[in-house]
N, CA, C and O atoms as a MOPAC input file, in Angstrom:
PM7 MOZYME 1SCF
protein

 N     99.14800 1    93.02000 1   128.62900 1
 C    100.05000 1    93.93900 1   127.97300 1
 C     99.33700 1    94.58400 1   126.79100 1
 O     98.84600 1    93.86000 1   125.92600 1
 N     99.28200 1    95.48800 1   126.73700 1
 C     98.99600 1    96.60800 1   125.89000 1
 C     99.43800 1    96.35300 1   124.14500 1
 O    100.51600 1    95.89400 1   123.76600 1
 N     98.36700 1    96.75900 1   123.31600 1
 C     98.97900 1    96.11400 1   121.71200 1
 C     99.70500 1    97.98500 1   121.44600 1
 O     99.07800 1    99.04300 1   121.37900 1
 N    101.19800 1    97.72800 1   121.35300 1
 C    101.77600 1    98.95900 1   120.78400 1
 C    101.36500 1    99.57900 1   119.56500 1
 O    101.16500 1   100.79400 1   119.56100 1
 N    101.21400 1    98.89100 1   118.52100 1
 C    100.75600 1    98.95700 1   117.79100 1
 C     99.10200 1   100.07800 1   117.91700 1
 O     99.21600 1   101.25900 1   117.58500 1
 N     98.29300 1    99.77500 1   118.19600 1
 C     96.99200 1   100.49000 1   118.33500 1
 C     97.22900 1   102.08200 1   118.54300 1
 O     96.59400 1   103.04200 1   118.10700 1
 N     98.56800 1   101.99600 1   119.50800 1
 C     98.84200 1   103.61500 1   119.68700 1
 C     99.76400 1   104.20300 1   119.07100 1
 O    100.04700 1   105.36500 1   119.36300 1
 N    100.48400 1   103.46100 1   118.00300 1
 C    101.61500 1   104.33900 1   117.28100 1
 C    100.71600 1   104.43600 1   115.88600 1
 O    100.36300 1   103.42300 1   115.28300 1
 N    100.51200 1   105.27900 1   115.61300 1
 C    100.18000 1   104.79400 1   113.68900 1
 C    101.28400 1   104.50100 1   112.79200 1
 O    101.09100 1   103.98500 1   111.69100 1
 N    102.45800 1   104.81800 1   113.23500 1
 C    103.23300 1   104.36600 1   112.14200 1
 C    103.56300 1   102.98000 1   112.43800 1
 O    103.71200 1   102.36500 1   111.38200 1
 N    103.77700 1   102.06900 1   113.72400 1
 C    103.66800 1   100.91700 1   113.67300 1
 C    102.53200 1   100.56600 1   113.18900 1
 O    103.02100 1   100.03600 1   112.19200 1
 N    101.13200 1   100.37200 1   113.01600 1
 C     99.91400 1   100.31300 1   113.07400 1
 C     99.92400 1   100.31000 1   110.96300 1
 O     99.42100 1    99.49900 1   110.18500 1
 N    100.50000 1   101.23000 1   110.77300 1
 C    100.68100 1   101.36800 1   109.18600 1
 C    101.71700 1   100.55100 1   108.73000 1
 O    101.68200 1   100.24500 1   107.53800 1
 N    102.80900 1   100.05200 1   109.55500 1
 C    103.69000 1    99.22400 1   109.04500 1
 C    102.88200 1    97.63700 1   109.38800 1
 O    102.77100 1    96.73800 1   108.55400 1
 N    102.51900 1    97.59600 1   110.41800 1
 C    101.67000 1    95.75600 1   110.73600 1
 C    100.59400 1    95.80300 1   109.36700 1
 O    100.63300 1    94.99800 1   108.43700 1
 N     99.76500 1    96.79600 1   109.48000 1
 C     99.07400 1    96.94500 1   108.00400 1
 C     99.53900 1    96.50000 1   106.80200 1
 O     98.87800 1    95.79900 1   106.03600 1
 N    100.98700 1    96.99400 1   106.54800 1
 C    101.35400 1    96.56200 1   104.84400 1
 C    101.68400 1    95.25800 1   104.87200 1
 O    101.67900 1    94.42000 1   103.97000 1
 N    102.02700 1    95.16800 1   106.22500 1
 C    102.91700 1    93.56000 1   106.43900 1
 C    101.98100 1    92.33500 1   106.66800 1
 O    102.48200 1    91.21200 1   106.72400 1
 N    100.23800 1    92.56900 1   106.84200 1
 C     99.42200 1    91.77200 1   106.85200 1
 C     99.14800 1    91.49800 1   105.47000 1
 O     98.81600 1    90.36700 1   105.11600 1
 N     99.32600 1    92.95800 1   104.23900 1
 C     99.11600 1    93.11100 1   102.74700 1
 C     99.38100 1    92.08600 1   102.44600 1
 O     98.64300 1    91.17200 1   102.07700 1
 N    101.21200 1    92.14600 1   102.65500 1
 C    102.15100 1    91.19300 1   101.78400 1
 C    101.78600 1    90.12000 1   101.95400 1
 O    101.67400 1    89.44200 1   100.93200 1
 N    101.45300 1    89.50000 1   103.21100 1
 C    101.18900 1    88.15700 1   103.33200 1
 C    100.11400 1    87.54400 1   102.94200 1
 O    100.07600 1    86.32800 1   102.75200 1
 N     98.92400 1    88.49800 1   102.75100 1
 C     97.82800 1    88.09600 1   101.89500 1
 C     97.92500 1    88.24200 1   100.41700 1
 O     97.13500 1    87.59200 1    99.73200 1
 N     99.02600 1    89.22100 1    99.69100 1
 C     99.26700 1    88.87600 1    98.85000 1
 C    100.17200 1    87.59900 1    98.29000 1
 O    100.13400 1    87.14800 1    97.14600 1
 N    100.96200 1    87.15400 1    99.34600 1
 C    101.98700 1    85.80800 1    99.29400 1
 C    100.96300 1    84.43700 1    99.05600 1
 O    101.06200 1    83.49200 1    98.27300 1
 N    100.06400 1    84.73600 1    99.97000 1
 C     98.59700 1    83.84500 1    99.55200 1
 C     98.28700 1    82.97200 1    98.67300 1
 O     98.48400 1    81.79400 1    98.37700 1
 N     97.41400 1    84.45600 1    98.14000 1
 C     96.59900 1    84.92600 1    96.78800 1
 C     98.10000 1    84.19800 1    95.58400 1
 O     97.86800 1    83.28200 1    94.79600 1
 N     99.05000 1    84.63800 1    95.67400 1
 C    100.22400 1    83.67000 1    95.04700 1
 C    100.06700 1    82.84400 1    94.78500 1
 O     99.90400 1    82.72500 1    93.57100 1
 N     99.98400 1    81.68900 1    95.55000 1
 C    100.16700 1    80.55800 1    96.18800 1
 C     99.46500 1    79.63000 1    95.44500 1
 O     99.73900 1    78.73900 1    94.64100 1
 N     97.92000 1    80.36900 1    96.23900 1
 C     96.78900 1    79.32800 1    95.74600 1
 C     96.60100 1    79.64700 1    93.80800 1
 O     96.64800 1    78.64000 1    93.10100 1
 N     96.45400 1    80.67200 1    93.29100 1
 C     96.67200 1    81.34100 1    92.14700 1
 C     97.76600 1    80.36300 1    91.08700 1
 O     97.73400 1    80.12200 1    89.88000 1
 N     98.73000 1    79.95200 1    92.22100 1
 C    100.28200 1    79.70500 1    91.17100 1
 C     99.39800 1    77.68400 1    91.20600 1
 O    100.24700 1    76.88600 1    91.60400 1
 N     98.76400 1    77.36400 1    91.05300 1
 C     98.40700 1    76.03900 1    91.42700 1
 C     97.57900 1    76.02600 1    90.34300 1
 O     96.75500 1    76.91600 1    90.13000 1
 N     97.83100 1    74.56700 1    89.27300 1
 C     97.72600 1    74.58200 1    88.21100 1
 C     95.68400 1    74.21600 1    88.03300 1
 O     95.01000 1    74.11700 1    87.00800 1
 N     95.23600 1    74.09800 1    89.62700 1
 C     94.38800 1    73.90200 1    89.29500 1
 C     93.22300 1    73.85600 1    90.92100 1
 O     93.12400 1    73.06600 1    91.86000 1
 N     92.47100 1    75.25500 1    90.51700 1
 C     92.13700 1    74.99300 1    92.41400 1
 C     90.64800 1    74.49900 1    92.48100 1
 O     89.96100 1    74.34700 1    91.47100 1
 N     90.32700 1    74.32500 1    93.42300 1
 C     89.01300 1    73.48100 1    93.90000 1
 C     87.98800 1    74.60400 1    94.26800 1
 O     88.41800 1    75.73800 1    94.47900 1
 N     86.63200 1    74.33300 1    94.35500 1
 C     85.74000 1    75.24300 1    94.51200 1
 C     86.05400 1    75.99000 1    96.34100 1
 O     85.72900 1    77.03600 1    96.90200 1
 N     86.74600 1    74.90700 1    96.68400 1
 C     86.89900 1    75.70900 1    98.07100 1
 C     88.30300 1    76.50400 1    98.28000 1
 O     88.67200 1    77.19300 1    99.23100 1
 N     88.87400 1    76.21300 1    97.22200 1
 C     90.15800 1    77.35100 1    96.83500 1
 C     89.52900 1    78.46100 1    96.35400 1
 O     89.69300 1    79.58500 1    96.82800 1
 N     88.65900 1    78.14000 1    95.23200 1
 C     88.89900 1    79.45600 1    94.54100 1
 C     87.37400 1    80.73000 1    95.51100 1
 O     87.17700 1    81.94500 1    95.54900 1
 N     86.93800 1    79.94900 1    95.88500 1
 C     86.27100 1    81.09900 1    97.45000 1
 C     87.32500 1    81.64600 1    98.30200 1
 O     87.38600 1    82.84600 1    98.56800 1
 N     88.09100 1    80.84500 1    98.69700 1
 C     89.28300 1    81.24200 1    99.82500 1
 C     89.96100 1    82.22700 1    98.73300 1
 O     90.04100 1    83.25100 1    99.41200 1
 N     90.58200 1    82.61100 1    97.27700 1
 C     91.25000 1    83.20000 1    96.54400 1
 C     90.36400 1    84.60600 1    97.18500 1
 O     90.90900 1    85.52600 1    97.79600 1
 N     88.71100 1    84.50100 1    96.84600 1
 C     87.94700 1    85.46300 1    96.86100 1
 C     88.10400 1    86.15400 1    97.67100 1
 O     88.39100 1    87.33900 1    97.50100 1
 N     87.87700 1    85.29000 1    99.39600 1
 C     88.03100 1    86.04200 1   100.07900 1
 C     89.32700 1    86.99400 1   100.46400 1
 O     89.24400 1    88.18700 1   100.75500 1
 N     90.25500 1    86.39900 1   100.41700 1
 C     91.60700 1    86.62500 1   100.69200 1
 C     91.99400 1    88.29500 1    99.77300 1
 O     92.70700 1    89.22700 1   100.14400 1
 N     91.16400 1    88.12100 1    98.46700 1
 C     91.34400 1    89.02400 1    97.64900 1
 C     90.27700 1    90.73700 1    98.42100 1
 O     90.39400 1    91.95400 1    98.27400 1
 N     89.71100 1    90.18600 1    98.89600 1
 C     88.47800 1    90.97000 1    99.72400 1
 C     89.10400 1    91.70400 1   100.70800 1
 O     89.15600 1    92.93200 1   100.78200 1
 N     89.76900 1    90.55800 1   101.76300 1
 C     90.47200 1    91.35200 1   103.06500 1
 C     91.69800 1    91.74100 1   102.62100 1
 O     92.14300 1    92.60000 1   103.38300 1
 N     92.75500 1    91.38700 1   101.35100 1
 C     93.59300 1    92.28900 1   100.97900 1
 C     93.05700 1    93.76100 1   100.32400 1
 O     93.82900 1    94.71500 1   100.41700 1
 N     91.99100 1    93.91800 1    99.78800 1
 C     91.65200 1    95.23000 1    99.68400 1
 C     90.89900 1    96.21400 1   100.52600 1
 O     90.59900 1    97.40500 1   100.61200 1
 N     90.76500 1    95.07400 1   101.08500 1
 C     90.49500 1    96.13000 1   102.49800 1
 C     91.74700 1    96.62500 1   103.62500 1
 O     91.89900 1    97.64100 1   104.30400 1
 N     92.33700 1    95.68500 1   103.49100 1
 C     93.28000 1    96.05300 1   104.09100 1
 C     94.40200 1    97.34900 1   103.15100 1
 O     95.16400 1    98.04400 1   103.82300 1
 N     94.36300 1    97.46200 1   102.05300 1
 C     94.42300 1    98.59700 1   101.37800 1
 C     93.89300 1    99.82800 1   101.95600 1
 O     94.43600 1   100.85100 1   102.37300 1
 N     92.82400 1    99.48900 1   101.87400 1
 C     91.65000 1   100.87400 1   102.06300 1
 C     92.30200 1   101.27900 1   103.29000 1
 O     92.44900 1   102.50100 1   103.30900 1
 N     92.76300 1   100.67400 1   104.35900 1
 C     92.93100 1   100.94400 1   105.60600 1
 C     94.40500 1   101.62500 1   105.78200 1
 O     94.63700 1   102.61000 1   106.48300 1
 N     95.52800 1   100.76300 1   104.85700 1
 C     96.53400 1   101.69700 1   104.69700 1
 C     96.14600 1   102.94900 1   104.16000 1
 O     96.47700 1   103.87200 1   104.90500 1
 N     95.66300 1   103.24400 1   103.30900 1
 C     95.51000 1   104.72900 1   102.50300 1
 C     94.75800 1   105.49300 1   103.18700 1
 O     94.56100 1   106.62800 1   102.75300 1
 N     94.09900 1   105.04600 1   104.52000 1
 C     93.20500 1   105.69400 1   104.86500 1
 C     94.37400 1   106.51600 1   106.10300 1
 O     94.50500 1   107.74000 1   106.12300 1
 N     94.97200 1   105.77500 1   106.86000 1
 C     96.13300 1   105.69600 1   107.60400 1
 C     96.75400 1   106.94400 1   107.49000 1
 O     96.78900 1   107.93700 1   108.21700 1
 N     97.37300 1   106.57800 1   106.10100 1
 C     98.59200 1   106.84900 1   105.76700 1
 C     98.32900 1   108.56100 1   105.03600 1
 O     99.35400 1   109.11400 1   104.63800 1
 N     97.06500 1   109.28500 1   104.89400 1
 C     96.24600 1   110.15100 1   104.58900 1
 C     96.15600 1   110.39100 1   105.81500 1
 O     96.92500 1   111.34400 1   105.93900 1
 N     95.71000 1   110.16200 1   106.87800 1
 C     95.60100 1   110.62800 1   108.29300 1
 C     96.94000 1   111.26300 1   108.90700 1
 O     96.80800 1   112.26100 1   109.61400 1
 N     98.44100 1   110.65200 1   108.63700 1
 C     99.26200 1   110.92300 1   109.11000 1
 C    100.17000 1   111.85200 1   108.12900 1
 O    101.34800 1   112.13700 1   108.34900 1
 N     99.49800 1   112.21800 1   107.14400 1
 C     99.97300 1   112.79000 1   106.14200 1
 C    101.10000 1   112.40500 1   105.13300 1
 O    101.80100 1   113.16600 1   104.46700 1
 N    101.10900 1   110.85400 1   105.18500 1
 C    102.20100 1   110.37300 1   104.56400 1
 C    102.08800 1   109.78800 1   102.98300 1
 O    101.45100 1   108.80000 1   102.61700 1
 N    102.88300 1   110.67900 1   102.18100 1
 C    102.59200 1   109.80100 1   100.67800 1
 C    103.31500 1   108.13100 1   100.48200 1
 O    104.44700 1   107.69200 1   100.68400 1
 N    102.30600 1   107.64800 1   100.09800 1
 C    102.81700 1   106.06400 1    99.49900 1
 C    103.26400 1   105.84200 1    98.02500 1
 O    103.61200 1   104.72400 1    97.64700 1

């Protein structure tokens, strides 16, 4: 079965923000913890990495379809 997503951009821009949030729910998480470990605070890093990329990708999107955010 076919990912719908790949061919709609506006689904494709909505799975996008909705991967955001959850990497920002994360980044929360480990962040809200009074005290993280060297293998937390890499995982913070990365997490912080593919949430801005995953940025880049909405705006890039969302500029393609002519839509203001």
């Amino acid at each position: 079965m076919m990912d719908k997503t790949a061919d709609d951009p506006l689904l494709r821009l909505q799975a996008l923000r909705e991967e955001h949030r959850l990497l920002d729910t994360r980044i929360q998480e480990l962040s809200s913890r009074p005290y993280l470990t060297p293998d937390d605070q890499v995982e913070v890093a990365r997490l912080k990495k593919l949430k801005l990329k995953k940025k880049d990708e909405i705006m890039q999107l969302a500029a393609e379809m002519g839509v203001e955010l």
